[in-house]
N, C-alpha and C positions, 0 to 999 in steps of 0.2 A: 445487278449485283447480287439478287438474292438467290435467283437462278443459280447463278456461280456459284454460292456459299453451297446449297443444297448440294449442287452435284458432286462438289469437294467433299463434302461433309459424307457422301454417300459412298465416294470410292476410297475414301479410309474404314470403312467400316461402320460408320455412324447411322446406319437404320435406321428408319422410324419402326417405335413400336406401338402397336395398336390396342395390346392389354393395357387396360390400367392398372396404375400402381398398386401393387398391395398394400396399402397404406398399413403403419402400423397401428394399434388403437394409441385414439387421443388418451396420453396419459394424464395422472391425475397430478394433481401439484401437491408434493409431497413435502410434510414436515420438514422445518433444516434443522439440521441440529445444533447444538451449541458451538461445538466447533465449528461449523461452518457457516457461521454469521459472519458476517461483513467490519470488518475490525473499523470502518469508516462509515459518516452519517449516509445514508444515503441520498441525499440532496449534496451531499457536498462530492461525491460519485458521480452524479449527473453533471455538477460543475463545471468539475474537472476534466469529465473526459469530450465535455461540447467542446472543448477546445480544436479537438481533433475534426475537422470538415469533411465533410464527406457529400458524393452524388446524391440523386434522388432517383427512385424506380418506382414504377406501379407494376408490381406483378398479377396475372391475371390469367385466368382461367375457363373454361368451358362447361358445365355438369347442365343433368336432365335439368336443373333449376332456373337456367341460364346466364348469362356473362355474372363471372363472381371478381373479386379483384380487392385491393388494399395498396395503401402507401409502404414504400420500405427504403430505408436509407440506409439500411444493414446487407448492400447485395457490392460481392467481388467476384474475379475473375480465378477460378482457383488451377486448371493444368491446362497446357496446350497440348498434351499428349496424352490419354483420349481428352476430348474439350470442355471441358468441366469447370460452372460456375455455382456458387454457392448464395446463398438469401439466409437470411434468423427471420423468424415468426416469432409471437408471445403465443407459448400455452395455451393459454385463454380468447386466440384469437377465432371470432366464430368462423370466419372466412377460411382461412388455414386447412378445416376437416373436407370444405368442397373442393378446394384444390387437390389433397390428398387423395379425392374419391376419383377427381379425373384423371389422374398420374399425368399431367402434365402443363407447363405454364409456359407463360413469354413476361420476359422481362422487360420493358417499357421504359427507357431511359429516358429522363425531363430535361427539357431545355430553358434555358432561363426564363425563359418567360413565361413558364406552367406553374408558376406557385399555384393560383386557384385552383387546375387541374389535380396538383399533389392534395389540395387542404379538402375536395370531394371528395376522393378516395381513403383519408383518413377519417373520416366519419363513420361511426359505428351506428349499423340500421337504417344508412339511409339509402337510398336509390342509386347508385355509386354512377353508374349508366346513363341517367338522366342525362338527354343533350350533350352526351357523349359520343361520335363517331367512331365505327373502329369495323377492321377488316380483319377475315379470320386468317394468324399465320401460316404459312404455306404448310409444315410438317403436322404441328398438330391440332390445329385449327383452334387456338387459344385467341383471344381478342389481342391484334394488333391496334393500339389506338391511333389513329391519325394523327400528324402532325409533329408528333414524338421524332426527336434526331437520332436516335437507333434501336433496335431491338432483337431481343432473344430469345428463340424458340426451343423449348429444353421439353426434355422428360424425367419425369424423375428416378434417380438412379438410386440415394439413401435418403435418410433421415435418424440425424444423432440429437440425443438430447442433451442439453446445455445450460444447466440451471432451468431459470422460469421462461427457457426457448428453448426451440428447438430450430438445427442447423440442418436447413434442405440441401443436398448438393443432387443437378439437375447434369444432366447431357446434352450438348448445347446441337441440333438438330439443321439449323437455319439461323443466320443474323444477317441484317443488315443496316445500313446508316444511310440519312436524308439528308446529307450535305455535312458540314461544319461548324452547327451553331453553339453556342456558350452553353456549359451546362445549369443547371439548375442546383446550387449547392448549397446545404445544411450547415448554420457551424452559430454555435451558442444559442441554440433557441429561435435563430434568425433564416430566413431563407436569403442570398443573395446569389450574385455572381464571378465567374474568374474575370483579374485581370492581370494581365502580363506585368 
């Protein structure tokens, strides 16, 4: 299947490219102003919007450093026409600047049953890799991890800033899926699963 994806992906147009990203520089986090405080507490912001569920990703990357990666629960599907998916970072996230330096990621979608895998990744300074398996994606050789139910091999095409994030939208190069298992989903604080 992923053969297939590539060579579709390659007679539309979809190139791999080989430069890296120009990343822009990591900006700084800038004063808000008065008006543009949050007219809401912010814990009650968090509350509210956990209500909303959502997938789980580990995106992940390749630099002179080697395998870089983070948990992300902020990643959509944004056009089918060129194939374009989207991810949020925090500002402040240190992983973020080495993804940036390779111009290029895979998106890693969790299956129910990788909460631990999600809660390694979300850890800041630790070995993310540790006992980790994973193959490099066919286009841009980003760390596919094993066992994950599908995944996406993008380049990155912008980067817009969004308050205390910033919005990657990437060019989707290669995907493909390892069957039909449950996903792995976010929703109040909780990691669970779908059911019908």
């Amino acid at each position: 299947m992923a053969a297939t994806a590539v060579r579709y992906l390659r007679s539309v147009g979809a190139a791999a490219s080989t430069e890296p990203f120009d990343a822009l520089p990591r900006p700084d986090l800038r004063a808000v102003g008065d008006d543009e405080r949050m007219p809401v507490d912010p814990a009650e912001f968090r509350r509210v919007l956990g209500h909303f569920a959502s997938g789980v990703t580990v995106i992940t990357s390749y630099d002179e450093e080697g395998p870089a990666g983070f948990a992300c629960q902020s990643f959509a599907s944004l056009s089918l026409d060129p194939p374009l998916v989207a991810f949020m970072v925090g500002r402040t996230s240190t992983t973020w600047p080495r993804i940036a330096r390779a111009g290029v990621f895979c998106v890693n979608v969790l299956g129910a049953d990788q909460g631990a895998l999600c809660r390694a990744f979300a850890v800041s300074g630790a070995d993310k890799f540790a006992g980790v398996t994973h193959a490099p994606a066919p286009v841009t050789g980003s760390p596919r991890l094993d066992s994950v139910p599908a995944w996406i091999d993008c380049t990155i095409r912008a980067v817009h800033t969004g308050g205390d994030h910033l919005i990657v939208v990437g060019r989707v190069e290669a995907l493909g899926s390892e069957g039909e298992g449950d996903p792995l989903l976010f929703h109040r604080g909780r990691f669970g699963r779908f059911s019908a």
